[in-house]
C-alpha positions in Angstrom: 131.5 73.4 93.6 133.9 76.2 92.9 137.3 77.2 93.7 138.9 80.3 94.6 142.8 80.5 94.5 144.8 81.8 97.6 146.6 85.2 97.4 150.1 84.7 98.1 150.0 80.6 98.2 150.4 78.3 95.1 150.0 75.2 96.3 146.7 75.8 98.4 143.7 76.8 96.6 140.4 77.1 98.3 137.2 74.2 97.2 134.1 76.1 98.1 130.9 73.2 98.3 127.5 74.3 98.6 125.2 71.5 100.5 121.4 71.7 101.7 119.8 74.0 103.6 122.1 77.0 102.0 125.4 75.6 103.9 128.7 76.4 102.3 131.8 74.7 103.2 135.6 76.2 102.5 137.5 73.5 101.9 141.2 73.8 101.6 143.3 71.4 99.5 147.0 71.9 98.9 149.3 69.7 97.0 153.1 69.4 97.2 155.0 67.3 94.8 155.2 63.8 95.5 153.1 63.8 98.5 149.1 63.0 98.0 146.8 66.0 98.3 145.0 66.9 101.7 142.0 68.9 102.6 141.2 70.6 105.2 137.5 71.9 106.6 138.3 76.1 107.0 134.5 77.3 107.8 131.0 77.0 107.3 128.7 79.8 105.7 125.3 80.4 105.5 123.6 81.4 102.7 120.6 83.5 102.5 117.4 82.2 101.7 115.9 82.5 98.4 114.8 79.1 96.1 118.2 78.5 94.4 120.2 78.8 97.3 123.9 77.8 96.2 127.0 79.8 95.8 128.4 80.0 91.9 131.6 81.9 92.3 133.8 83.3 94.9 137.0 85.3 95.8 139.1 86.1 98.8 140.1 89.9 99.2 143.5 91.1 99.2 142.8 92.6 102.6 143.1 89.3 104.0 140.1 87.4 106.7 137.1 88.3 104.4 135.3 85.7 101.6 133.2 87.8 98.9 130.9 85.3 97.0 128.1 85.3 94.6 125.3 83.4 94.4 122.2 82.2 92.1 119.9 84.5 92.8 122.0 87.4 91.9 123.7 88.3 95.5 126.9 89.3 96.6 128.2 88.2 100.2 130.9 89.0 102.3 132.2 86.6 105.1 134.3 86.3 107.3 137.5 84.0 107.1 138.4 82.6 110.8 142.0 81.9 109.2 143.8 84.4 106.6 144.5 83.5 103.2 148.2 84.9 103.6 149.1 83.3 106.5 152.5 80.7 106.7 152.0 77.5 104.8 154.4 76.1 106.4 152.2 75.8 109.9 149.8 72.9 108.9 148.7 72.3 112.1 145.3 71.2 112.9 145.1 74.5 115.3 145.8 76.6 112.6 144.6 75.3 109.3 141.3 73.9 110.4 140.0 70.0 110.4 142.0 67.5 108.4 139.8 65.7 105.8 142.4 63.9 103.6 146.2 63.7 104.5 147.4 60.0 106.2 144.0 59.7 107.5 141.5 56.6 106.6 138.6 57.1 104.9 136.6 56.3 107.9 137.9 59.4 109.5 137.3 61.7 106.3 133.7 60.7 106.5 133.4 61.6 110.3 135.3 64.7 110.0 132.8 65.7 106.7 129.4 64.5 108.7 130.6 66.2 112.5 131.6 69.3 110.9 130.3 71.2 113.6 133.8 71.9 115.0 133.6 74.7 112.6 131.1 77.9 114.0 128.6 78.5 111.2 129.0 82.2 110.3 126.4 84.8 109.0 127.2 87.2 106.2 128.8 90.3 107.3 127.2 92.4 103.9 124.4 91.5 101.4 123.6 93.0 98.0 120.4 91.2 97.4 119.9 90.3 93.9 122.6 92.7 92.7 122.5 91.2 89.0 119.1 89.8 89.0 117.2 86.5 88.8 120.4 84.6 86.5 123.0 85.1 88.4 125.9 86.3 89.3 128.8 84.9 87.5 132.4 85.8 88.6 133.8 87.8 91.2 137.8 89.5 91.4 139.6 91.9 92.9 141.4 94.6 91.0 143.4 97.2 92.2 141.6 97.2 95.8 138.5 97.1 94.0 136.1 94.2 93.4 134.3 93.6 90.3 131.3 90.9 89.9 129.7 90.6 86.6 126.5 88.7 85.8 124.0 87.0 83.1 121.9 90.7 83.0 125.0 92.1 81.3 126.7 94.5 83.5 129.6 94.2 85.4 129.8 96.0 88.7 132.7 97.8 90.4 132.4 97.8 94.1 134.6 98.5 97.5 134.8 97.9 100.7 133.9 100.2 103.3 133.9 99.7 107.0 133.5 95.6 106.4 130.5 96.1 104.2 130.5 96.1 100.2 129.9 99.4 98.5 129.0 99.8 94.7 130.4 102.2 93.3 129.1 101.7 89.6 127.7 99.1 87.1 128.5 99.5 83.4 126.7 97.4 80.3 130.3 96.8 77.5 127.2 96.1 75.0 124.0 95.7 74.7 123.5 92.7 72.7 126.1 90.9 75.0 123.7 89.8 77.9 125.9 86.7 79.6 128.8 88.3 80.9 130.5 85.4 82.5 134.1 87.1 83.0 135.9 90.0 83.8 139.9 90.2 82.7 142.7 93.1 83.0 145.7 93.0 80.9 149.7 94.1 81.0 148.3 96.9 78.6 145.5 98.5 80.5 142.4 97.2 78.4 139.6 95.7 80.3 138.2 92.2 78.5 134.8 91.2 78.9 134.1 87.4 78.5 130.6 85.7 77.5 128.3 84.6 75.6 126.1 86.2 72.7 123.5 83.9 70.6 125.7 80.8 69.7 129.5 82.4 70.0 131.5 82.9 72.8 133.2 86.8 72.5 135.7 88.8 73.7 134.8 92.3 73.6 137.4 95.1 74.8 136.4 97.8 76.6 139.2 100.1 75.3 138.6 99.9 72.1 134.3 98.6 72.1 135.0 96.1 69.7 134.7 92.5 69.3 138.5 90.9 69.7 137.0 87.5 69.0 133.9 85.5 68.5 133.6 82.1 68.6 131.0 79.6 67.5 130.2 77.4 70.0 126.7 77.1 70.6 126.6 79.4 73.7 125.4 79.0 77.1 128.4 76.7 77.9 128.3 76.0 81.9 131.9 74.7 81.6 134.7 76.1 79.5 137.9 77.9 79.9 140.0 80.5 77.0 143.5 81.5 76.8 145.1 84.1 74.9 148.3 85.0 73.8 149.9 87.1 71.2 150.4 84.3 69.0 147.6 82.1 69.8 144.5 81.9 71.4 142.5 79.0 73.0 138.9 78.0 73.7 137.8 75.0 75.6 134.2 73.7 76.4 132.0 70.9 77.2 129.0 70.0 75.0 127.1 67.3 75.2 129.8 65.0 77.3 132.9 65.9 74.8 135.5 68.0 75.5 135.6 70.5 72.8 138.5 72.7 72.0 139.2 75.7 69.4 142.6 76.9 69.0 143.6 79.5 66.3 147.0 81.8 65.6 147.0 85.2 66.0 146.5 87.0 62.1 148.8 90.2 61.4 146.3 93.4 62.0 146.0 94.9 59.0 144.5 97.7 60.0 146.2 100.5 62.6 143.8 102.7 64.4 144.7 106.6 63.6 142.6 108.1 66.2 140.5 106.5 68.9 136.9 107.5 68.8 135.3 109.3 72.4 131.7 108.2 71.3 129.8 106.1 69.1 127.8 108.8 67.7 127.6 112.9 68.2 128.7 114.2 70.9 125.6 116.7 72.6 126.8 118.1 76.0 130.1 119.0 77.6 131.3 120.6 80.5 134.6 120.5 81.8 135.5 119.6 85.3 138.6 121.1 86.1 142.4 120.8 86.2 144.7 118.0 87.7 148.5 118.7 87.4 150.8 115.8 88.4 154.3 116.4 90.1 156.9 117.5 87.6 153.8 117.2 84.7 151.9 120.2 83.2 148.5 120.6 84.6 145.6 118.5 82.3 142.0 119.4 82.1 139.0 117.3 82.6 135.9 117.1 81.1 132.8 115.0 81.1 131.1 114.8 77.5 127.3 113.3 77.0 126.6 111.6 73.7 123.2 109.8 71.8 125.1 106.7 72.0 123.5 106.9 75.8 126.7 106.9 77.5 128.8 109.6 79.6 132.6 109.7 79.3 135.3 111.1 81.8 138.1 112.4 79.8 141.2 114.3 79.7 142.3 116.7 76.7 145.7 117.4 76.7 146.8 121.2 75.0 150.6 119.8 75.1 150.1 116.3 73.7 147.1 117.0 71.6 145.7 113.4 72.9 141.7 112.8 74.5 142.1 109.9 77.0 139.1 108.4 78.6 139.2 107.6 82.0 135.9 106.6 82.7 132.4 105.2 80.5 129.0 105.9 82.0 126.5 103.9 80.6 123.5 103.9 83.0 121.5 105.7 80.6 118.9 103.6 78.5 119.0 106.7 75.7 120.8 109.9 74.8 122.3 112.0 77.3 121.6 115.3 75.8 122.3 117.6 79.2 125.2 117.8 82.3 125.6 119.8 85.8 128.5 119.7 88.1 127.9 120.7 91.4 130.2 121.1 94.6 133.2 121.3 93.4 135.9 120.7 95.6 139.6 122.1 94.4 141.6 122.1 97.9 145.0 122.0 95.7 145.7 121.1 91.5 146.2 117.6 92.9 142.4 116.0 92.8 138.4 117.0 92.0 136.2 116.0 93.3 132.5 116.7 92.1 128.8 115.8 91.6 127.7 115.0 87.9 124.0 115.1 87.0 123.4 113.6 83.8 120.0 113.5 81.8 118.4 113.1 78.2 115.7 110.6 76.7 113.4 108.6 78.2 112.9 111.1 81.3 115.8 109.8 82.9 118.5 111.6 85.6 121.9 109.9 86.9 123.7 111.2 89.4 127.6 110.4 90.3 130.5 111.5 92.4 133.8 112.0 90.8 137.4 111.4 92.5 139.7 112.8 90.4 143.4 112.7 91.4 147.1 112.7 90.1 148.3 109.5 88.9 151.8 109.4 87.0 151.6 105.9 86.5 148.4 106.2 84.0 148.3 107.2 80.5 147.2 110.2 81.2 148.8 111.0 84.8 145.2 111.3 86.0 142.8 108.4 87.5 139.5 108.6 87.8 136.6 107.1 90.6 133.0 107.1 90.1 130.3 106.4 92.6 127.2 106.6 91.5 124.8 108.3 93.9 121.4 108.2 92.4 118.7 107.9 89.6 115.3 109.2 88.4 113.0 108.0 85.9 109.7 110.0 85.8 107.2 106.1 84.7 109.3 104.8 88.3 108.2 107.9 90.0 104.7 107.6 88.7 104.3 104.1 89.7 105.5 105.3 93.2 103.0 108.0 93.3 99.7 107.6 96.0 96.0 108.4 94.0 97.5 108.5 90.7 94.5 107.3 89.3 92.8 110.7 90.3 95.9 112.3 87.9 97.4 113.0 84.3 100.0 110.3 83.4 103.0 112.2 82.0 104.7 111.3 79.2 107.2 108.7 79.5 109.4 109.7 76.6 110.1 113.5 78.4 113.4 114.4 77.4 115.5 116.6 79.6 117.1 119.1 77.4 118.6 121.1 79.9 120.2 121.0 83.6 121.5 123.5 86.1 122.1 122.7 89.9 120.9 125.4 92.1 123.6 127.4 93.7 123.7 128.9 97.4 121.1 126.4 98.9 120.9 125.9 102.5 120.1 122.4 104.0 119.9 123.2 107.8 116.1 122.1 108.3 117.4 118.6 107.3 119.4 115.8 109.3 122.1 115.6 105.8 123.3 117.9 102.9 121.3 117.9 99.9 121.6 119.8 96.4 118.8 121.0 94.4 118.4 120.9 90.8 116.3 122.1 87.9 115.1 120.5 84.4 114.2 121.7 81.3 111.5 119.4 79.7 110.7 118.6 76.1 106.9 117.8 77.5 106.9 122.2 78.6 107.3 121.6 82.1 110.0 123.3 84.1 110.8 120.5 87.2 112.9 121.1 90.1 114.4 118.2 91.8 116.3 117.6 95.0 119.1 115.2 96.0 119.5 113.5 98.7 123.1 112.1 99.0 123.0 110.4 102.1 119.9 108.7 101.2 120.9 107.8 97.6 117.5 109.5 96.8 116.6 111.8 93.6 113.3 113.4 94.0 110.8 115.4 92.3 109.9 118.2 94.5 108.0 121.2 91.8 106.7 121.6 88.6 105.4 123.9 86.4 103.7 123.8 82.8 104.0 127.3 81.9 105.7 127.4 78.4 103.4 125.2 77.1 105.9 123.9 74.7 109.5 122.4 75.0 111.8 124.4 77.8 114.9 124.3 76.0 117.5 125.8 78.4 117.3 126.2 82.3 120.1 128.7 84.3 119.5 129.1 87.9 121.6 132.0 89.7 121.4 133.7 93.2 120.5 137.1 94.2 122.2 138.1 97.4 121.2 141.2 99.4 121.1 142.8 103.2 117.4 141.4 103.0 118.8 137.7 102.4 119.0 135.0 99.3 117.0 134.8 96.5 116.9 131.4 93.9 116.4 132.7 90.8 115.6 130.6 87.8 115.2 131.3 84.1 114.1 129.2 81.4 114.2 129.7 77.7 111.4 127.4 75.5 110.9 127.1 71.5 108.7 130.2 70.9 111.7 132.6 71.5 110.9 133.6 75.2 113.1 133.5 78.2 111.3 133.8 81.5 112.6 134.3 84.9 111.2 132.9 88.0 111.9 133.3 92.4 112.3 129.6 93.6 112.8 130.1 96.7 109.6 129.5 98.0 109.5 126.3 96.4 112.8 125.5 97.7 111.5 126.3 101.1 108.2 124.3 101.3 110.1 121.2 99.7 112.7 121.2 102.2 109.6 121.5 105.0 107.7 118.6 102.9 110.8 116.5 103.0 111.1 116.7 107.1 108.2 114.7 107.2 107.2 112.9 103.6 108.7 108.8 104.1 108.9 108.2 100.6 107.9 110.4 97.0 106.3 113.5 97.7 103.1 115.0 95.4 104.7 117.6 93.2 104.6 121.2 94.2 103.7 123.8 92.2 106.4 126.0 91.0 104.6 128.9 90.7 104.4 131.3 87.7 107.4 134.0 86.2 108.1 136.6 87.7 108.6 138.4 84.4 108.8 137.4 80.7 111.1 138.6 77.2 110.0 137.6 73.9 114.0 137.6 73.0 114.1 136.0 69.9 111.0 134.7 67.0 111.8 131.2 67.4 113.9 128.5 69.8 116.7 129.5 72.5 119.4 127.4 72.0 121.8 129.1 74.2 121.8 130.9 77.6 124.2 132.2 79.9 124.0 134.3 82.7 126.8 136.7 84.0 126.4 138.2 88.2 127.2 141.7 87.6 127.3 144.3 91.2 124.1 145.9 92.4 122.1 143.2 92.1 122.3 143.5 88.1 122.4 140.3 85.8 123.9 140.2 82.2 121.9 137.2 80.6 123.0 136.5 77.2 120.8 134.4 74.8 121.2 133.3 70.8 118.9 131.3 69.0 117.8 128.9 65.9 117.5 132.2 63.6 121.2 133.3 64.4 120.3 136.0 66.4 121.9 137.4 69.7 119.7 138.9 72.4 121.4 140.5 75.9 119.3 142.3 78.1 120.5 143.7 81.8 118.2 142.4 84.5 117.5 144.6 88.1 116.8 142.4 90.9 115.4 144.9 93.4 113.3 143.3 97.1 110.2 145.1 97.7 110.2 146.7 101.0 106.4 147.5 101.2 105.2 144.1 102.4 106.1 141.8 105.6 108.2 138.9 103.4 110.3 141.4 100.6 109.8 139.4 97.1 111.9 140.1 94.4 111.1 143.0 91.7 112.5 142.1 88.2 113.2 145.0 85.8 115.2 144.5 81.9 117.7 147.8 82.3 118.8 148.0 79.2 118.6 145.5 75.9 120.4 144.6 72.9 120.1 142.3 69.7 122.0 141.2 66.9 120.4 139.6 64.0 121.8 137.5 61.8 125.0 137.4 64.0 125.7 134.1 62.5 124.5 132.1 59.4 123.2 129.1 61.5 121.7 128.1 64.8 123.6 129.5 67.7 124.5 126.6 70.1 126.6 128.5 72.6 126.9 132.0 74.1 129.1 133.0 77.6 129.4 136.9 78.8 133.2 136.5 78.8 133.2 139.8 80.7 130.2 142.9 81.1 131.6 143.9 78.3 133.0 141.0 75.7 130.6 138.1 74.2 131.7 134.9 73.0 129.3 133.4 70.8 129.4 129.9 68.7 127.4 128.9 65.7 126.5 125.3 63.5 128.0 127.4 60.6 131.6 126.6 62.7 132.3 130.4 63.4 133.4 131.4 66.7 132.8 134.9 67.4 133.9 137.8 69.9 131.5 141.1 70.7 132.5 144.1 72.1 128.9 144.5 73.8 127.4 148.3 74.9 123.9 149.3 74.9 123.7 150.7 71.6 124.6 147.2 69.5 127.3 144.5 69.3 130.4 145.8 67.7 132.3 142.5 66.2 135.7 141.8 66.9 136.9 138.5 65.7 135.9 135.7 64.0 137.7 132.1 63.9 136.6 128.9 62.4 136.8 125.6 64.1 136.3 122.2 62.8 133.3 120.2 64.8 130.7 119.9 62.4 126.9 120.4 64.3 127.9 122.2 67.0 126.0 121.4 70.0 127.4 122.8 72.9 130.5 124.8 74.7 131.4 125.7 78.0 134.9 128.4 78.7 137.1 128.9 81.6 139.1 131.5 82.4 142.8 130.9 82.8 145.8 133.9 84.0 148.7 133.4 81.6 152.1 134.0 82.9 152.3 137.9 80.8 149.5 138.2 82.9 147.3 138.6 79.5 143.5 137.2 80.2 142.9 134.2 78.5 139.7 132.0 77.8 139.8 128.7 76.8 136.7 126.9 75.3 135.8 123.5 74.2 133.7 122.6 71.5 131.2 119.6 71.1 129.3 118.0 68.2 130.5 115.6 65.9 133.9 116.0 67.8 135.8 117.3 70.2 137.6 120.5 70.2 139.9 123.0 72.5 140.3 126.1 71.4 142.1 129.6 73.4 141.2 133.1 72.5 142.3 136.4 74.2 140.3 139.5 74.0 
């Protein structure tokens, strides 16, 4: 038994009764004030077959005629409801409001009515997510904002939405990791997100906001039965154990504490890219960005230059370790009103998440911005191996590969397959360069080439296209621990993947991504930056720096041979230039700001300009920022109203940090 409350009517609330053979009745019962309650039969559902077959929660949509329930086994269902929950409750007419069970009726006739309910059609499910939160469970269901969120006993709560009558998830989310019985989901006035369940013997409340524990409650945990309230002066906590009504009631202590700045991550911060720029009506625009962190989640966020203020609009926490590497791919900017964007996220464990972001205007939000994410995909290489046909005749790769690196590779043409797809390439700490390919329509992430050239870790990975009168060209480079950056044609592989794909059902063996096309010993020891600059005549500026503190920028020719049937790229360094000992520490990010200005970032917190010609790097400023272990960076370009030409660059490691510098 369960009940699920009617939008819009108080004194009707729907008894849902699972029965044998997976049968669930909707029972309504309304009560009015000095009358006795009645009930009336609504429908009858089927359940799906599995060996706990009974509902344990349910939930009628806003929408109005559909039922979204869950069951034991983990599933969600939608049904149909043959009468809205909005409709008059003043028509109580047997027509309208189903079989009378209850109301001036003898109990002779409420037995009948309950034993020959097959007045009542028995109706299918109109969308199943089979075992959606696993063997225990699903817990609670509610609707949100024209969302629908279910949580479960495997610790995740989902957020899912209807599309076209069927149920759509958009993305699941783990509030903690030791909290494994989530048993309910609940929004406040404020904006925080509560998360209700059970850890060891307590009951806890754990906000989302903040990722703290509000309360916890010994209890003995596990309880089937129970109910909390909260208010600002008091909270409650009811449960049933062992036959007794139990209840806990405490007052609300002063807070002696005041938070002085919300923290973005639990631990450093080691990737960030920034998304773009949403401006609100009447509001100045605000950027977006999307930072990684080895507290193995992903966070949406906006950093205001007016209000000085990080707001998270979204946690991704898919990842089972650190997320040491992000790519953004087909970005859509019609107008400065919403993004919209693929975000590839990897680290530890050999682990890939993929996700679409909606990002619009919102001026009722903290932040005027509001965030969606659907998550489109994963990849784990020990799932892909135990996919894998005659792996016994193969090398096992190593299951703790971390991805250190991502780029999505631009310009690529799907028109060999039935729906769009985006290709992507992976640096590896195991020395393998991998090249994967997404398949949105699908919700597929596969593994398409690899290579084990470097023969050590691939730190960094930058793929760029070569465009001529002969056609395209997917370039690649990759830089690895030993100080070398190579550069490698793609295309090929690109080519025969797409062709293996037409016909390949499920994973497809590996191809071989070849071997460089040519090779630079740049630097003595690891590349921990790379950036690559399209200059005309098929030239490329690629800008390096590296654990020693050096700076390496060589100008690369990419010339198509005209002697053979198929023309294949010629690679040729122009011209080159280093700079040791540009800075005191490892150099963590580089951009080629223009051909002729450098931007370069160091652990020893400089931030450094470089007039760059052939015959050296001439410095031109220096500023200090404050992120200690800087990891990463990533710089836009924005026109100020002088119409000086202005970059802006933001700053990751232990931190967060926006910084503007002009030329």
């Amino acid at each position: 038994l369960s009940w699920a409350p009617h939008p819009g009517l108080p004194l009707v609330t729907a008894l849902l009764a699972s029965g044998p053979h997976g049968e669930m009745l909707w029972l309504d019962v309304t009560c009015c004030p000095g009358r006795a309650p009645s009930v009336r039969l609504m429908g009858r559902y089927r359940l799906p077959p599995c060996r706990q077959r009974w509902h344990t929660c349910a939930a009628f949509l806003p929408q109005g005629g559909l039922l979204v329930c869950g069951d034991r086994r983990g599933s969600l269902l939608l049904f149909p409801c043959s009468s809205s929950p909005g409709m008059d409750t003043e028509n109580t007419g047997t027509a309208d409001r189903g079989s009378p069970v209850g109301q001036d009726s003898e109990s002779e006739s409420e037995l009948s009515c309950l034993s020959h309910n097959g007045t009542q059609p028995l109706e299918e499910p109109l969308s199943v997510l089979f075992g959606l939160h696993g063997k225990a469970g699903v817990t609670s269901v509610s609707c949100h904002k024209d969302y629908i969120y279910s949580t479960g006993r495997d610790g995740c709560y989902r957020q899912l939405r209807l599309q076209d009558q069927r149920l759509e998830v958009l993305w699941k989310h783990r509030p903690c990791k030791v909290l494994q019985w989530i048993e309910e989901l609940r929004f406040t006035p404020g904006g925080d997100l509560l998360v209700l369940g059970f850890h060891a013997d307590n009951f806890v409340v754990w906000s989302t906001r903040t990722g703290e524990n509000l309360h916890c409650i010994p209890c003995g945990g596990g309880h089937r039965s129970w109910s909390y309230c909260s208010s600002p002066s008091a909270e409650t906590f009811a449960y049933i154990k062992s036959g007794d009504v139990m209840l806990y009631s405490s007052e609300a202590e002063p807070c002696e504490q005041q938070v002085l700045l919300e923290s973005l991550h639990g631990r450093e911060i080691a990737c960030v890219r920034r998304l773009g720029a949403v401006r609100a009506p009447g509001c100045h625009p605000v950027n977006v960005f999307v930072t990684g962190s080895e507290d193995t989640t992903a966070c949406v966020l906006t950093l205001s230059e007016q209000s000085h203020a990080a707001v998270p609009l979204a946690r991704l926490s898919d990842h089972i370790s650190s997320v040491r590497a992000l790519a953004l791919a087909s970005l859509v900017q019609p107008d400065a009103a919403g993004l919209s964007a693929l975000l590839f996220s990897a680290g530890g464990r050999a682990q890939i998440e993929c996700y679409r972001l909606l990002c619009s205007a919102d001026t009722a939000s903290e932040s005027a911005v509001s965030c969606q994410v659907v998550h489109v995909a994963s990849h784990r290489l020990d799932e892909h191996w135990d996919r894998m046909k005659n792996r016994h005749k193969l090398v096992k790769m190593d299951p703790e590969t971390r991805y250190m690196s991502l780029s999505v590779v631009p310009g690529t043409t799907t028109e060999q397959l039935p729906a769009p797809c985006k290709f992507l390439a992976a640096a590896c700490s195991d020395g393998s360069v991998r090249l994967f390919v997404l398949l949105e329509a699908t919700q597929r992430l596969l593994l398409v080439a690899e290579s084990f050239h470097h023969q050590r870790c691939v730190l960094k990975v930058e793929a760029f296209l070569h465009t001529q009168a002969g056609g395209e060209r997917h370039l690649l480079c990759s830089a690895a621990t030993d100080g070398s950056v190579a550069f490698w044609d793609i295309t090929a592989p690109i080519r025969d993947a797409t062709d293996a794909l037409q016909h390949a059902e499920g994973e497809m063996q590996p191809l071989a991504l070849g071997t460089p096309l040519l090779t630079v010993m740049a630097h003595s020891c690891g590349v921990n930056s790379l950036h690559i600059r399209e200059l005309p005549e098929g030239r490329f500026l690629v800008a390096s720096g590296s654990d020693d503190g050096s700076i390496h920028v060589c100008l690369l020719e990419v010339a198509l041979s005209r002697d053979e049937a198929v023309p294949e790229p010629c690679l040729r360094v122009l011209e080159r230039v280093s700079r040791p000992c540009a800075h005191a520490a490892h150099v963590t990010g580089i951009r080629a700001l223009r051909p002729d200005l450098l931007l370069s970032a160091s652990v020893d917190q400089r931030l450094s300009l470089w007039r760059l010609h052939w015959g050296g790097l001439e410095a031109l400023s220096t500023s200090f920022f404050h992120v200690p272990d800087l990891a990463e960076l990533d710089c836009w370009e924005e026109a100020e109203a002088e119409g000086e030409q202005r970059w802006y660059c933001v700053l990751c490691g232990h931190g967060l940090e926006l910084l503007r510098c002009a030329a």
